[in-house]
N, C-alpha and C positions, 0 to 999 in steps of 0.2 A: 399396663392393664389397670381398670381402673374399679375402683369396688361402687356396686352399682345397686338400688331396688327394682331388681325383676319381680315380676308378678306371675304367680306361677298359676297356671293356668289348668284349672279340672275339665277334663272333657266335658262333663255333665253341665256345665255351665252354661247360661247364654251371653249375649250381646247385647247393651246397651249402646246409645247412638257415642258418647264416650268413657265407653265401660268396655275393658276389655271381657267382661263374662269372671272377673276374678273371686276368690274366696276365699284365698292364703295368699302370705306373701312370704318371701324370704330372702334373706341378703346373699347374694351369691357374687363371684366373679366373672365378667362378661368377657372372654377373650379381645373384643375390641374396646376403646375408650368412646364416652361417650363425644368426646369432640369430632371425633370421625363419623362414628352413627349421624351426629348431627348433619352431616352435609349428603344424607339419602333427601332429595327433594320430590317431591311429591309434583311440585311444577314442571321441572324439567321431564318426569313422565309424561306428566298430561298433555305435553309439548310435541313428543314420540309419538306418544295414540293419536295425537288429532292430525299430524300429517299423515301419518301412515294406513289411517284410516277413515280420509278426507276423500269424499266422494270422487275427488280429482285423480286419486288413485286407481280408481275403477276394481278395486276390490282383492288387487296385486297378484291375477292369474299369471302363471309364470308365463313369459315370454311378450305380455303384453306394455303398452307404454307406462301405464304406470307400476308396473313391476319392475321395470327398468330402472324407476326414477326413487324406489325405493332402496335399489340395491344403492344405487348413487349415497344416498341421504344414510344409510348403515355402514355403509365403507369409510365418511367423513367424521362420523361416531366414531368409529373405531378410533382411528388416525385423530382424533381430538383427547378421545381416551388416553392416548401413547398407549395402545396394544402391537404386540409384533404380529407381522404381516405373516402368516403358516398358509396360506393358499399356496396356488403355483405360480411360477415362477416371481416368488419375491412379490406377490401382492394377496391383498384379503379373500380374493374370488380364484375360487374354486369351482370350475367349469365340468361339465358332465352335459352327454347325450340326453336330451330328456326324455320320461316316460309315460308322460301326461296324455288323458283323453282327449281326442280332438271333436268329443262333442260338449264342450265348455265353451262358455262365450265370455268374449273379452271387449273391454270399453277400447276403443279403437283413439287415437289422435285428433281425430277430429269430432269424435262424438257419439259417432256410430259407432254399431255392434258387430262384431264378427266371430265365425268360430275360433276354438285356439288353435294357433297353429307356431307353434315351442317348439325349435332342434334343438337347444343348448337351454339348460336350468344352470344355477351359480347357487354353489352354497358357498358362507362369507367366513371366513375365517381368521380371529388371531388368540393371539396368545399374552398373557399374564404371568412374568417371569419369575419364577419362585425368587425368595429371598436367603432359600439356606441353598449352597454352592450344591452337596448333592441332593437332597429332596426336590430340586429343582425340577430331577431328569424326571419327578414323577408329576406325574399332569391327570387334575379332575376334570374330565369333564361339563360342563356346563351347556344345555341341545337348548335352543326356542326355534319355532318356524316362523317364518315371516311371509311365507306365500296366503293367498287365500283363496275364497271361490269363485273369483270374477263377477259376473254379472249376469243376470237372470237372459234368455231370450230376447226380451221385452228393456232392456235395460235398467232393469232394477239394480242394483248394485248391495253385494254384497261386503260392507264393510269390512267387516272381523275385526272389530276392536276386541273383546275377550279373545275373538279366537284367530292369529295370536299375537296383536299388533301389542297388548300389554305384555305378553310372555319376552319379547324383545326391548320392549322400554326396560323391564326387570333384570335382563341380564345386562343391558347397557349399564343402566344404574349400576347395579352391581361390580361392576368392574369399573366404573368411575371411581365409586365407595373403595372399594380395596386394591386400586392402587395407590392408596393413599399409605396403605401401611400393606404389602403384598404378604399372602402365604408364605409360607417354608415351601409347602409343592406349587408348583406353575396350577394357573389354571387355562385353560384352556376355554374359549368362548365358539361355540359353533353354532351359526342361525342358519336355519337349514330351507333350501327351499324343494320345493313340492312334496313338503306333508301328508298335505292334502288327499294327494290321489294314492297315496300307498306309502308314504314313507320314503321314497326313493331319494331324497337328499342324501336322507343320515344312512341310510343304504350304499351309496354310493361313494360318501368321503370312508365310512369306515370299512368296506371293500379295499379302498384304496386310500390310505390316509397320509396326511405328510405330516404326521407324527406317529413312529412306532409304535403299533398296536401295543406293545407290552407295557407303552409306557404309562398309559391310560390304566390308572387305578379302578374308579370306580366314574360314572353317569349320570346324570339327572336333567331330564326333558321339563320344562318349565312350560306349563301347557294345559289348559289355560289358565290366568289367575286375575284376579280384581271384582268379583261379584261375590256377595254372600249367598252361602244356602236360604236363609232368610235373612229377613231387615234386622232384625235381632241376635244370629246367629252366622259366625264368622269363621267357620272352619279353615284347617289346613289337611288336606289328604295327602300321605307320603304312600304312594302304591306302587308295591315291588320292593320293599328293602328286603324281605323274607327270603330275598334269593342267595343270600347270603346272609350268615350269620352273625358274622363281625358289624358290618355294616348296618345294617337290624339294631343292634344292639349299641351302635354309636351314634346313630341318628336318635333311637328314641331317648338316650340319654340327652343327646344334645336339646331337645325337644323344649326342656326346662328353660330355654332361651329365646323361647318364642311367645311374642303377646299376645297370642291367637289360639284357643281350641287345637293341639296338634295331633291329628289320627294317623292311624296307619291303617291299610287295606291290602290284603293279599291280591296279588295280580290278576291271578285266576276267580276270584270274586266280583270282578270288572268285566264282564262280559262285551265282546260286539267292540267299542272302546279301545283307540290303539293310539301311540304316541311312540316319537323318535328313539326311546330308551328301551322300545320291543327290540330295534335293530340290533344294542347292545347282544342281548341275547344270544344272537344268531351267529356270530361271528368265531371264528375257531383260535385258540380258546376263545369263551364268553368273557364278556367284560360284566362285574356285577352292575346295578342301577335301577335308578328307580324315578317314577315320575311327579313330580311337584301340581298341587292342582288345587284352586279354589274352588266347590263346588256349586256355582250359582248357573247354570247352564239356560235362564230363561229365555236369552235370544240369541243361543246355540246356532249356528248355520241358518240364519235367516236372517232376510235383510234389516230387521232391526237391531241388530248387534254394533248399534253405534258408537262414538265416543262418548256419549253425554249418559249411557249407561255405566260406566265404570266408576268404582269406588274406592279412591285414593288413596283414604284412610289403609284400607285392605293392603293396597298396594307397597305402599311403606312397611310395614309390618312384615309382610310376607323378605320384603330387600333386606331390613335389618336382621331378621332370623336368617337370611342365608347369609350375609354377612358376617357374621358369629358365627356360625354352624363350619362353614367351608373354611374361614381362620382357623377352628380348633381341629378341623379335618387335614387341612393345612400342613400340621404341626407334628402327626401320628407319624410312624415309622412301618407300622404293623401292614400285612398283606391280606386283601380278601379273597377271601374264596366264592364259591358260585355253586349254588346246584339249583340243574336245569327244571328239576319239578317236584319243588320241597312239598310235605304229604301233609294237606290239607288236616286240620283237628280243633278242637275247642277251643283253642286259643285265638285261631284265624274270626271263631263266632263273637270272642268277645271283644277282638276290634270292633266289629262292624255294631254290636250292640251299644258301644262306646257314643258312637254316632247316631245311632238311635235314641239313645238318652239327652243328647246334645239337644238335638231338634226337639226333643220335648220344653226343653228349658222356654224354648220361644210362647211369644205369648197370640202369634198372630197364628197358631192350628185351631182349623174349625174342629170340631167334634167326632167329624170321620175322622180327617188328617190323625188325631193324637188316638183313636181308635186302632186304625192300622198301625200307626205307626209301635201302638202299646200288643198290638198281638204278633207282631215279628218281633219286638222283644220275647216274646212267651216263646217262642218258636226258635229263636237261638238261645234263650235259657236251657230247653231241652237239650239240644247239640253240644252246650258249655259243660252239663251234667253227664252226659253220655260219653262226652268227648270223640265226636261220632256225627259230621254234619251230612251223613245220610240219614238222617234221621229226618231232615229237612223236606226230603222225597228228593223230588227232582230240584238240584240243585241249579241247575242252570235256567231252571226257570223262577225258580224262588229269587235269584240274585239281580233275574232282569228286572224283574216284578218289582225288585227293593232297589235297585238304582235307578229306575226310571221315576220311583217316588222322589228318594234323594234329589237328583239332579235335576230333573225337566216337571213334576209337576208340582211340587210346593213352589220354583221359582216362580212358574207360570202363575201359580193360583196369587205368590204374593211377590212381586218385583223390587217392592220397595218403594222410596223415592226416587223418578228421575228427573234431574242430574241430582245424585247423591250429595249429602253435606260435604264440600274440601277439605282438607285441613288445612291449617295455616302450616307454612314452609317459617321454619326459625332462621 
């Protein structure tokens, strides 16, 4: 372990081009050394996104050629990782009936369009073998999907680099990064396909999984991340640790280890918005979890969501924090608990307020933008005092109203630079 200057990060803070948003600093101890951190590359990502989100792909609808050719290129990941093979029968791919639409269009082999037509979806699976003889038998989780949405009628093509051709660069990274020095618990790496249309991957391997349900501690879907909320403003949303209390309470500790803005968001404050770690949920018992998310959503499910929008810097950042995080998670002994629908109250208000003050830090909000965004503060101030967010009126529409700012229109109104500044890889 090595003694290190982290920068500890206030929510309220923003982003400079390189300025993590910091205002204090404190000498702490980082579970991992920094010679290991050193070897998260930011190239070898941008390596990930650009095949996987290479027009050649055609947008990696399940069952089409370039979905095919993706699973190929994640399976050689692995096996270059040395992750073990947890699929069936002794390899990474994990086969399942698929459930997909068949009115989706897929870039065909020779160029042309056709609709999908998917019997068998493969989610890919291995594993990350603990380092302590029993904490081994307990295994985290680790969800990215790697499918996408094919291609338009017309053959536009639907890239998905945010969404979630980086969510899969990150967890490869990440288990490059720490097998360098592995957990005390196994981590487990699952890229799941057909997200997309319902979740039906991570439905299906945790239905039927070839690692005992009980062994699986705790979750976290990585989904999507690499774009900022603004050019200035670099969040991390962890939404759903509140389903459990332990977990809650060791992520936002761990929090202090991240060079980024690090939030949290009650599940049920995320309306409409669904990812692989809902699956957790569902399952008898529930596995706690929660979902990993940067929130820049500006070319969300459209075919501009290319690679030359992704921001590296981000990216890095987001590897080394879970890097740290899942070593010190790693390490614990302790069991989490679950409840299926913890009761919404002030506290839930003053996250999201947290992120409301974030976004103001920026300096790119016109004059409406920091207008609203300054009277949903006033509005969860009331809720924070009353401890009471019916006081909100209709919540569910108050929340769409305020994630649809967050996520899709500040991105839209400001994208940033694209291709974003790189960093240099050391």
């Amino acid at each position: 372990m090595k003694r290190w200057v982290v920068l500890m990060v206030l929510c309220s803070c923003g982003q400079k081009e390189k300025d993590t948003g910091v205002e204090a600093a404190e000498i702490i101890d980082l579970p991992l050394s920094e010679d290991i951190l050193s070897e998260i590359s930011a190239s070898r990502m941008r390596d990930a996104v650009d095949f996987l989100a290479d027009d050649a792909l055609g947008g990696r609808l399940t069952g089409s050629p370039g979905h095919a050719a993706a699973i190929e290129w994640i399976v050689q990941e692995m096996e270059d990782i040395g992750l073990e093979p947890v699929g069936l029968e002794g390899d990474f791919v994990y086969p399942y009936a698929a459930t997909g639409p068949s009115d989706w269009y897929q870039l065909d082999a020779d160029g042309g369009v056709s609709l999908s037509n998917s019997e068998v979806a493969y989610d890919l699976v291995g594993r990350l073998p603990g380092a302590d003889p029993t904490l081994a038998q307990e295994h985290i989780l680790v969800m990215a999907h790697y499918d996408h949405l094919g291609v338009t009628n017309e053959g536009e093509i639907y890239n998905g680099a945010f969404d979630n051709a980086t969510g899969v660069a990150a967890a490869l990274e990440l288990a490059r990064v720490l097998s360098a020095q592995p957990p005390d618990r196994s981590i487990l790496f699952l890229l799941t396909d057909e997200e997309e249309t319902g979740l039906d991957g991570a439905r299906a391997w945790l239905e039927d999984s070839t690692i005992p349900r009980e062994q699986i501690i705790f979750g976290l879907s990585i989904d999507p991340v690499g774009r900022p909320a603004l050019p200035d403003y670099w969040p991390i949303l962890l939404i759903g640790t509140e389903r459990s209390p332990e977990l809650d309470g060791m992520w936002r500790d761990m929090a202090k280890w991240s060079g980024l803005p690090t939030l949290f968001l009650n599940r049920d404050l995320v309306p409409v918005f669904a990812s692989d770690q809902d699956e957790l949920y569902k399952v008898d018992p529930p596995i706690p979890g929660f979902w990993f998310v940067n929130p820049g959503f500006s070319f969300y499910h459209t075919v501009n969501d290319t690679p030359d929008t992704i921001d590296y810097r981000i990216l890095k950042e987001d590897v080394r924090f879970l890097a740290n995080a899942l070593t010190s998670a790693g390490a614990e002994t302790q069991a989490y608990s679950f409840e299926s629908e913890p009761v919404l109250d002030g506290s839930d208000a003053v996250d999201v307020k947290l992120l409301l003050e974030g976004l103001l830090t920026s300096e790119h909000l016109t004059f409406d933008e920091r207008d609203y965004a300054n009277w949903v503060i006033g509005e969860l101030d009331k809720a924070i005092e009353s401890n009471d967010l019916s006081v909100l009126g209709n919540l569910e529409g108050f929340t769409m109203a305020v994630a649809y700012f967050v996520m899709f229109q500040l991105g839209e109104a400001h994208p940033g630079p694209i291709p974003p500044p790189f960093p240099d890889d050391e």
